[in-house]
C-alpha positions as protocol buffer text, in pm:
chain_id: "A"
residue {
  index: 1
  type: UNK
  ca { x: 2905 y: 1165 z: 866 }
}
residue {
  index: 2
  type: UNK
  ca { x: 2720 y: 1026 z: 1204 }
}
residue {
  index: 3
  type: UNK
  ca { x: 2588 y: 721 z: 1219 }
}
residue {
  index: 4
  type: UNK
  ca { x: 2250 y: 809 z: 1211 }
}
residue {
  index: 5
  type: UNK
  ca { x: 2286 y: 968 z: 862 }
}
residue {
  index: 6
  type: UNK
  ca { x: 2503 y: 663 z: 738 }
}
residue {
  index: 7
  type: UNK
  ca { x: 2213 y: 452 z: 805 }
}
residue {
  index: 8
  type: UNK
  ca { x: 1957 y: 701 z: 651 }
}
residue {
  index: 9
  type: UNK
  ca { x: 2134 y: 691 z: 313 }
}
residue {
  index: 10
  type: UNK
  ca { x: 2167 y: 326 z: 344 }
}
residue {
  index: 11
  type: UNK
  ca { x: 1761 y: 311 z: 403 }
}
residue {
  index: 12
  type: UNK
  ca { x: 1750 y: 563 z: 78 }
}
residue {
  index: 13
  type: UNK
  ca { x: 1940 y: 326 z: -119 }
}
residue {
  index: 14
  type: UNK
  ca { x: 1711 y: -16 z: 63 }
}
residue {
  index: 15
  type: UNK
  ca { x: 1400 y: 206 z: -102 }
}
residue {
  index: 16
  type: UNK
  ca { x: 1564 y: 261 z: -469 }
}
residue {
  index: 17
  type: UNK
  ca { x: 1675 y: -121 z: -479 }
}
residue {
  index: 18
  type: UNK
  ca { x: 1304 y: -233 z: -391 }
}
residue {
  index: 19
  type: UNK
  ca { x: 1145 y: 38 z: -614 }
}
residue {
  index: 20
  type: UNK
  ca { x: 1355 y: -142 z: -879 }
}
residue {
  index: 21
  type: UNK
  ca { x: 1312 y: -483 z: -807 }
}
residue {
  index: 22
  type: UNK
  ca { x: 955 y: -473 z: -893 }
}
residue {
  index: 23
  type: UNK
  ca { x: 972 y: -251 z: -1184 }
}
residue {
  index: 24
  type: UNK
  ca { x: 767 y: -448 z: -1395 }
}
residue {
  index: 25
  type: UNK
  ca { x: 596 y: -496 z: -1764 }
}
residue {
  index: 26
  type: UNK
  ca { x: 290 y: -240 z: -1778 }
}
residue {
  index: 27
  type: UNK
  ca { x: 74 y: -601 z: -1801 }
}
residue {
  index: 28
  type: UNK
  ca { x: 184 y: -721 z: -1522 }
}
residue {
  index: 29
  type: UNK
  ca { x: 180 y: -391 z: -1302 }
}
residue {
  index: 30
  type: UNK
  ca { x: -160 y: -352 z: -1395 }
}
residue {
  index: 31
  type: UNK
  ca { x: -303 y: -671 z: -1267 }
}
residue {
  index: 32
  type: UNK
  ca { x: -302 y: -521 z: -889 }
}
residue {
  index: 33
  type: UNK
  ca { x: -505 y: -765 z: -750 }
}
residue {
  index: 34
  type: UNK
  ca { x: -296 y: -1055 z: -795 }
}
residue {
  index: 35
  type: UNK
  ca { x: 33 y: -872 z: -862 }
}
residue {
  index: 36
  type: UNK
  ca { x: 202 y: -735 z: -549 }
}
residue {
  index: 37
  type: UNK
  ca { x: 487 y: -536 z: -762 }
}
residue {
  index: 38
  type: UNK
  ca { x: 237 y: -242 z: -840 }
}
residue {
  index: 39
  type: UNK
  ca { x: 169 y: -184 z: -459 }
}
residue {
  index: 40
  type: UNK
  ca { x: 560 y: -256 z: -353 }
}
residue {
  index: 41
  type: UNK
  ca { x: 675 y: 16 z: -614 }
}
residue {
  index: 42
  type: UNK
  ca { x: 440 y: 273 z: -535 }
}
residue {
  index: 43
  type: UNK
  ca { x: 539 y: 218 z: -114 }
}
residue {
  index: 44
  type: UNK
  ca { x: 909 y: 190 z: -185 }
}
residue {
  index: 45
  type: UNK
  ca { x: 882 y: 597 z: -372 }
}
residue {
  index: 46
  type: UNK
  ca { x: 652 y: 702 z: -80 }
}
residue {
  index: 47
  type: UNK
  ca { x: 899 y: 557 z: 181 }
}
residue {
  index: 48
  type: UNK
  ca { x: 1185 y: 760 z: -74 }
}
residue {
  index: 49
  type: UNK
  ca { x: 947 y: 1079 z: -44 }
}
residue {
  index: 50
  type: UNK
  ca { x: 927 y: 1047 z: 351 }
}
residue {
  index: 51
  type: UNK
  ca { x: 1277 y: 979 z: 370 }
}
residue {
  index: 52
  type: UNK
  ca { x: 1366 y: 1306 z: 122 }
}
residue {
  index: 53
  type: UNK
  ca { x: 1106 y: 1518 z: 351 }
}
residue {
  index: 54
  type: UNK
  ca { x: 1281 y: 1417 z: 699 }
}
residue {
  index: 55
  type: UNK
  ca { x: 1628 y: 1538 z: 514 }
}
residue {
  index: 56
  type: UNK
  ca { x: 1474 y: 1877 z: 445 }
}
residue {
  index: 57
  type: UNK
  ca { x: 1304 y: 1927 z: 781 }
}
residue {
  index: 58
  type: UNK
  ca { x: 1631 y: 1851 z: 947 }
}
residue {
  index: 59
  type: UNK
  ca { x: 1822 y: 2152 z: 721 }
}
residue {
  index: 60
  type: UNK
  ca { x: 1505 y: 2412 z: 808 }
}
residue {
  index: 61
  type: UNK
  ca { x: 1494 y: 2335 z: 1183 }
}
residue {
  index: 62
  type: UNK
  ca { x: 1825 y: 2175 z: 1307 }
}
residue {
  index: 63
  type: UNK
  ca { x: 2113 y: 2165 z: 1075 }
}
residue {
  index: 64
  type: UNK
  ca { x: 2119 y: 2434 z: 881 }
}
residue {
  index: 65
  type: UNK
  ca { x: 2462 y: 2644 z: 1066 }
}
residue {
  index: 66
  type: UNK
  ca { x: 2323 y: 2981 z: 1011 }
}
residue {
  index: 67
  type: UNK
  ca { x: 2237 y: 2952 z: 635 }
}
residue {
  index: 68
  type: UNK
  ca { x: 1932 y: 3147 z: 593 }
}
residue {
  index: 69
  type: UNK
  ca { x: 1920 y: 3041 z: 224 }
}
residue {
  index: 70
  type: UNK
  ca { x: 1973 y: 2656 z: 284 }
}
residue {
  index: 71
  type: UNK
  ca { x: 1659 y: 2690 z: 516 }
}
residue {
  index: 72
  type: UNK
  ca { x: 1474 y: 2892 z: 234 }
}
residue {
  index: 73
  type: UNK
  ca { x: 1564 y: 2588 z: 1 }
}
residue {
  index: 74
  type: UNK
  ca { x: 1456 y: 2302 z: 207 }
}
residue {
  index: 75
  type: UNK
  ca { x: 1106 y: 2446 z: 250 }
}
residue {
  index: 76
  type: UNK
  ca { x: 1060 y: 2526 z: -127 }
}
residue {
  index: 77
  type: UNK
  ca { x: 1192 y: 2163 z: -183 }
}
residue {
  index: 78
  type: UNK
  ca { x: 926 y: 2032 z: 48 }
}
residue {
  index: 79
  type: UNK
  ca { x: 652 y: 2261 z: -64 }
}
residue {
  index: 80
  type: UNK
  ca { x: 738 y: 2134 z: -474 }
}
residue {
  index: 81
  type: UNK
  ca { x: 726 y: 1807 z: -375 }
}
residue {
  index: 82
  type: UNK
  ca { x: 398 y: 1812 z: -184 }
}
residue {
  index: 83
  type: UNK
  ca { x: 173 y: 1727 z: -500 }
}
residue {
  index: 84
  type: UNK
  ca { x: 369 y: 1470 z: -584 }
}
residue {
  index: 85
  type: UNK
  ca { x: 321 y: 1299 z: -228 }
}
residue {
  index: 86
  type: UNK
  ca { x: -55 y: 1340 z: -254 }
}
residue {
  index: 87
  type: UNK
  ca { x: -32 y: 1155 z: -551 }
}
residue {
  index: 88
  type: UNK
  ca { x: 192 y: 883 z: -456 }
}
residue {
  index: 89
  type: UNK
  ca { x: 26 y: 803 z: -106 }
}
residue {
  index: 90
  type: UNK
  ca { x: -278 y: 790 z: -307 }
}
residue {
  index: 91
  type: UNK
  ca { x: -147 y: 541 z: -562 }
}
residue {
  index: 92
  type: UNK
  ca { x: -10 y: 317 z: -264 }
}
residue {
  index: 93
  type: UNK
  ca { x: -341 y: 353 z: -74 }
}
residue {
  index: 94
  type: UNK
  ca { x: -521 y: 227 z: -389 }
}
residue {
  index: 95
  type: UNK
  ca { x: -294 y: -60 z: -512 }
}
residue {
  index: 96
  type: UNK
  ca { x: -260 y: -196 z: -162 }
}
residue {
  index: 97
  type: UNK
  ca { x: -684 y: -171 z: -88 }
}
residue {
  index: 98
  type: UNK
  ca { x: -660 y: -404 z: -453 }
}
residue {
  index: 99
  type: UNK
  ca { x: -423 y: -612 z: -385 }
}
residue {
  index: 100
  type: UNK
  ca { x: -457 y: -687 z: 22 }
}
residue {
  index: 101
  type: UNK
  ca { x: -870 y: -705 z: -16 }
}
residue {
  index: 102
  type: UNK
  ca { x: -891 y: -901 z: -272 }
}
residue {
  index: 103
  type: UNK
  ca { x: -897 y: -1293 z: -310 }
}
residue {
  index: 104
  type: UNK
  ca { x: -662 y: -1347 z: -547 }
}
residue {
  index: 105
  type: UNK
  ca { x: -337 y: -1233 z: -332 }
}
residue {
  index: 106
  type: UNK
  ca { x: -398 y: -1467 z: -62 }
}
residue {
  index: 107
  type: UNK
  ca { x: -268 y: -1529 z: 285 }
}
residue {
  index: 108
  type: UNK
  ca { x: -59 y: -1195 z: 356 }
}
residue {
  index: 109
  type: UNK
  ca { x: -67 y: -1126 z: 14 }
}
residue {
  index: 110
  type: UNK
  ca { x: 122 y: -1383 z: -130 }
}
residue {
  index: 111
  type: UNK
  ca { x: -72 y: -1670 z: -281 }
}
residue {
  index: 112
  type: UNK
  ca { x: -71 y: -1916 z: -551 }
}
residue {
  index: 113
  type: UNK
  ca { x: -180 y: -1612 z: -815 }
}
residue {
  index: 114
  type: UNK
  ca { x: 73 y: -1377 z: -690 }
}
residue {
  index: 115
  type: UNK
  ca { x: 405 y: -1275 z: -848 }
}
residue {
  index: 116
  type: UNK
  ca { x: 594 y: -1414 z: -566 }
}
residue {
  index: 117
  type: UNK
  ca { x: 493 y: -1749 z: -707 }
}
residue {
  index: 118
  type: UNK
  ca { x: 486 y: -1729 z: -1030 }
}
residue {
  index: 119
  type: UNK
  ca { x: 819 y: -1574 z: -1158 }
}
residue {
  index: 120
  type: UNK
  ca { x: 1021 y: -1772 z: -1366 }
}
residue {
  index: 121
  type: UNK
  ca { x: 1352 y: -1925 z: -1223 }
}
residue {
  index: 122
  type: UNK
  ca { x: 1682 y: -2176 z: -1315 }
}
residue {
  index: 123
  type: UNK
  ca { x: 1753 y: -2441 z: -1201 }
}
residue {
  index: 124
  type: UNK
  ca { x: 1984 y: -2324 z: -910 }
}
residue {
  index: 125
  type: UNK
  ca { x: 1657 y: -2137 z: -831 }
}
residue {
  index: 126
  type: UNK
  ca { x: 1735 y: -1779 z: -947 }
}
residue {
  index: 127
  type: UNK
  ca { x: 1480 y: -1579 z: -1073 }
}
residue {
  index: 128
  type: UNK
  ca { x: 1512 y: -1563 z: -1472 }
}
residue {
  index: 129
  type: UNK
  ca { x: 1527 y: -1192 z: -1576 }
}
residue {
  index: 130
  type: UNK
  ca { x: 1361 y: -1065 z: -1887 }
}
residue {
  index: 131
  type: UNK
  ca { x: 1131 y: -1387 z: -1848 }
}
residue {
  index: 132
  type: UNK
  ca { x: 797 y: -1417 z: -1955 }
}
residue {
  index: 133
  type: UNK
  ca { x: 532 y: -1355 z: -1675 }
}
residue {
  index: 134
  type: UNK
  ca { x: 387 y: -1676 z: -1532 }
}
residue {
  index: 135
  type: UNK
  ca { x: 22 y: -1480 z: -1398 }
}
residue {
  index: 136
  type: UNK
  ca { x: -264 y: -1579 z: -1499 }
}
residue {
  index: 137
  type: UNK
  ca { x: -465 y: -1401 z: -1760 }
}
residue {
  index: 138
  type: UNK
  ca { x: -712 y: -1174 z: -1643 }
}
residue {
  index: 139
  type: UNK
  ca { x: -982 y: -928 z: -1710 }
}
residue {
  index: 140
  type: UNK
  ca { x: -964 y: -685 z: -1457 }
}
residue {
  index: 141
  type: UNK
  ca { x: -675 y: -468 z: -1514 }
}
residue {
  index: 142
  type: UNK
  ca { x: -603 y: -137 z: -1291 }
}
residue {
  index: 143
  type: UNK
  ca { x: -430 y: 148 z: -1465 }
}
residue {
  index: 144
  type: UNK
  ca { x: -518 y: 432 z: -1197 }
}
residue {
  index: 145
  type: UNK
  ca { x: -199 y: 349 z: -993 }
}
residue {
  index: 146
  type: UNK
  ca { x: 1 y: 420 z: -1292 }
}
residue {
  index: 147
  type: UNK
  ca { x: -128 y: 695 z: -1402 }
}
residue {
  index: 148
  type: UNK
  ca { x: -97 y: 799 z: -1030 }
}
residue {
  index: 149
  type: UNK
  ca { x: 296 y: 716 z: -1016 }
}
residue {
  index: 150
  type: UNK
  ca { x: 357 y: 924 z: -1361 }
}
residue {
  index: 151
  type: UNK
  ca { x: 171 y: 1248 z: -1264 }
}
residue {
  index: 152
  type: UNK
  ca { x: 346 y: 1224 z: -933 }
}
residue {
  index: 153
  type: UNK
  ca { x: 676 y: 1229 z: -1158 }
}
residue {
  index: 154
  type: UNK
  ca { x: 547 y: 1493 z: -1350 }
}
residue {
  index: 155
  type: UNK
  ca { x: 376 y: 1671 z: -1086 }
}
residue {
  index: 156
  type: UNK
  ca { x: 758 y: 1796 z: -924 }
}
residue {
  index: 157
  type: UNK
  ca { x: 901 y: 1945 z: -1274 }
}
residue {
  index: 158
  type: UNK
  ca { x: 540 y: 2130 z: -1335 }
}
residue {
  index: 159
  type: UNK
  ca { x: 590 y: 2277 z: -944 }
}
residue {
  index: 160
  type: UNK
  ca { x: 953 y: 2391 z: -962 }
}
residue {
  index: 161
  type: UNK
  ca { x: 930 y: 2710 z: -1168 }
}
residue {
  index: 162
  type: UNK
  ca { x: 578 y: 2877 z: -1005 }
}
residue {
  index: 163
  type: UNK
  ca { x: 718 y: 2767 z: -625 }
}
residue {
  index: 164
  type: UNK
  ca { x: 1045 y: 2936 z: -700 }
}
residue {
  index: 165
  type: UNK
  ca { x: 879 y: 3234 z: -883 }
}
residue {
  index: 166
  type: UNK
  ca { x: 609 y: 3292 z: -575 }
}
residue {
  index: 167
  type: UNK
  ca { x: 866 y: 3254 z: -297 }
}
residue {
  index: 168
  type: UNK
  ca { x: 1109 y: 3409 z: -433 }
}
residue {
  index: 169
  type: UNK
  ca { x: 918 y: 3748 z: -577 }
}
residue {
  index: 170
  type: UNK
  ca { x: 1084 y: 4051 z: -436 }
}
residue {
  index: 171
  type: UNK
  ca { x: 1398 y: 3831 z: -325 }
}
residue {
  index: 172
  type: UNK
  ca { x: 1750 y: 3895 z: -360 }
}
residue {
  index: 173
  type: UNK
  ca { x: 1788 y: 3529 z: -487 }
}
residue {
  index: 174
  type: UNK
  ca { x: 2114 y: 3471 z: -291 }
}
residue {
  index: 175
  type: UNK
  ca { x: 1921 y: 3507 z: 25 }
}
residue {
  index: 176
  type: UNK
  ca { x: 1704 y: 3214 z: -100 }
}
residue {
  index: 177
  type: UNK
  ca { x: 1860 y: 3028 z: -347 }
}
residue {
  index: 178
  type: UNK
  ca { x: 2168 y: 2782 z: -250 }
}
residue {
  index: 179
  type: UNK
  ca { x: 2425 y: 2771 z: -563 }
}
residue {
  index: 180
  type: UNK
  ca { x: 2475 y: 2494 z: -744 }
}
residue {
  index: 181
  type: UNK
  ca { x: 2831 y: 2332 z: -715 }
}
residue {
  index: 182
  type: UNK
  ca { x: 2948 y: 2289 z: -1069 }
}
residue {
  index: 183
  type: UNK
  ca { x: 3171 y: 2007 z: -1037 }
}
residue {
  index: 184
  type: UNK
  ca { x: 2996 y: 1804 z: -810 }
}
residue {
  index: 185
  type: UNK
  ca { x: 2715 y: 1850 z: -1045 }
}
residue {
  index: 186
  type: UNK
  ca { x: 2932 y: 1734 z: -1387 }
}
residue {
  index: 187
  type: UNK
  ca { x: 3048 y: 1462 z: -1176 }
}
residue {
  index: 188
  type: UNK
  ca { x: 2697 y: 1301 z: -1095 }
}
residue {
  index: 189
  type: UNK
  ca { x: 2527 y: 1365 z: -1450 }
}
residue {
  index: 190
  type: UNK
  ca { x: 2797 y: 1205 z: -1605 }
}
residue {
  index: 191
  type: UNK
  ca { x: 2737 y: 878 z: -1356 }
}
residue {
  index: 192
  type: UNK
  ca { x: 2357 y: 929 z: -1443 }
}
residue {
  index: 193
  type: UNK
  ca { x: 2445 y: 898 z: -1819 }
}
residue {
  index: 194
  type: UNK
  ca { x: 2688 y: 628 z: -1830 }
}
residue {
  index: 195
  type: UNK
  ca { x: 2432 y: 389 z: -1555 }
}
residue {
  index: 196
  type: UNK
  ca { x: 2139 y: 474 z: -1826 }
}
residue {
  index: 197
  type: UNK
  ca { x: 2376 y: 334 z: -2102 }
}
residue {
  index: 198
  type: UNK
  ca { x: 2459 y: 39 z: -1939 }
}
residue {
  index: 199
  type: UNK
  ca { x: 2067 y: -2 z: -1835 }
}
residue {
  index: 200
  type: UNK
  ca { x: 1998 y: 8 z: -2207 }
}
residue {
  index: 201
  type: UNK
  ca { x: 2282 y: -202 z: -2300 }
}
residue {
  index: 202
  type: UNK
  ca { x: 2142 y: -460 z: -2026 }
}
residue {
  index: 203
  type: UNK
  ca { x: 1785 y: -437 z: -2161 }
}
residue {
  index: 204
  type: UNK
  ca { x: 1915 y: -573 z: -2503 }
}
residue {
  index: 205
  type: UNK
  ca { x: 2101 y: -817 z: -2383 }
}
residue {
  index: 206
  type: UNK
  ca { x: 1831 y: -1025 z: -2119 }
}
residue {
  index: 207
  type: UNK
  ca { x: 1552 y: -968 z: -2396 }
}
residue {
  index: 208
  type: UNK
  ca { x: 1470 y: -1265 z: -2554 }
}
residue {
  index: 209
  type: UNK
  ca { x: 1520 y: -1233 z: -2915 }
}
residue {
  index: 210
  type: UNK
  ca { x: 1298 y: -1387 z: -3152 }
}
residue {
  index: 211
  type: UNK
  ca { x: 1405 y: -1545 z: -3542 }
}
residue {
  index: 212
  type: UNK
  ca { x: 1097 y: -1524 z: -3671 }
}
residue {
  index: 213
  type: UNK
  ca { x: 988 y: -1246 z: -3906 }
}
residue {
  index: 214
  type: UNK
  ca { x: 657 y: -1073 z: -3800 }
}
């Protein structure tokens, strides 16, 4: 409850609300070079990942009050999570070398082919959402970020069960295992379902629905 971990929670949350903010169409993601939403997503989860592996280092070599298991945990944690971070840094590397070196971004990224400039707005000057994208049509499209970003996603779930079986062969699993706490647990699934309703609900709603019959 320090301040220091108030304001690294508050950083977490800074990297989730840019990570969404430039969650984009796939064709619009894909145009790295003049887009700048591809490289700002993929920074904004490496920044998360960073943030998730200075939590875990904390609980192995400072904070951990004795709890040999809690220790046990955070390294497992950090060792399932490694692939993924390979995978990410390489899909920010790579979107950021297309973007930044190329001409179409322009000065610091941000030129007159770039998202930042070509979003739709009101007329109070707030950005329209579910708008059609204003870029420019183009021919060179980059999908290796993407790919990147989803077999980092994937690459966690695929590393939980052979991490846990290798460290913890030959274990008494309370001595590295931390139990989950059931009611905290019911508590924040059932926050996770009802903020994935109301995402759907607000996806059908700032869609722009169409009369005509394909």
């Amino acid at each position: 409850d320090d301040i220091l971990h108030v304001i690294l929670e508050v950083l977490q949350l800074c990297f989730l609300a840019t990570a969404v903010l430039h969650i984009r169409p796939v064709a619009d993601m894909s145009l790295v070079s003049s887009n700048p939403d591809m490289f700002l997503f993929c920074l904004s989860c490496w920044l998360s990942l960073v943030h998730g592996f200075i939590l875990n280092l904390e609980i192995r070599f400072w904070d951990s009050k004795g709890q040999d298991c809690a220790k046990y945990q955070s390294v497992t944690t950090i060792i399932e999570k490694v692939p993924c971070f390979l995978l990410i840094t390489i899909a920010t590397i790579y979107s950021g070398y297309l973007y930044y070196g190329s001409n179409d971004g322009g000065e610091y990224g941000y030129g007159s082919n770039s998202t930042a400039a070509s979003h739709s707005y009101d007329g109070d000057g707030q950005r329209t959402l579910g708008a059609e994208s204003g870029l420019p049509e183009s021919d060179t499209v980059y999908h290796l970020p993407i790919i990147l970003m989803m077999c980092g996603g994937y690459s966690v779930l695929m590393a939980i069960y052979p991490v846990g079986y290798i460290r913890g062969r030959g274990s008494n699993f309370k001595d590295f295992s931390v139990p989950m706490n059931i009611s905290f647990a019911i508590h924040r699934f059932g926050e996770w379902t009802m903020l994935m309703l109301g995402e759907s609900i607000l996806s059908l709603l700032i869609v722009e629905i169409s009369d005509e019959v394909p």
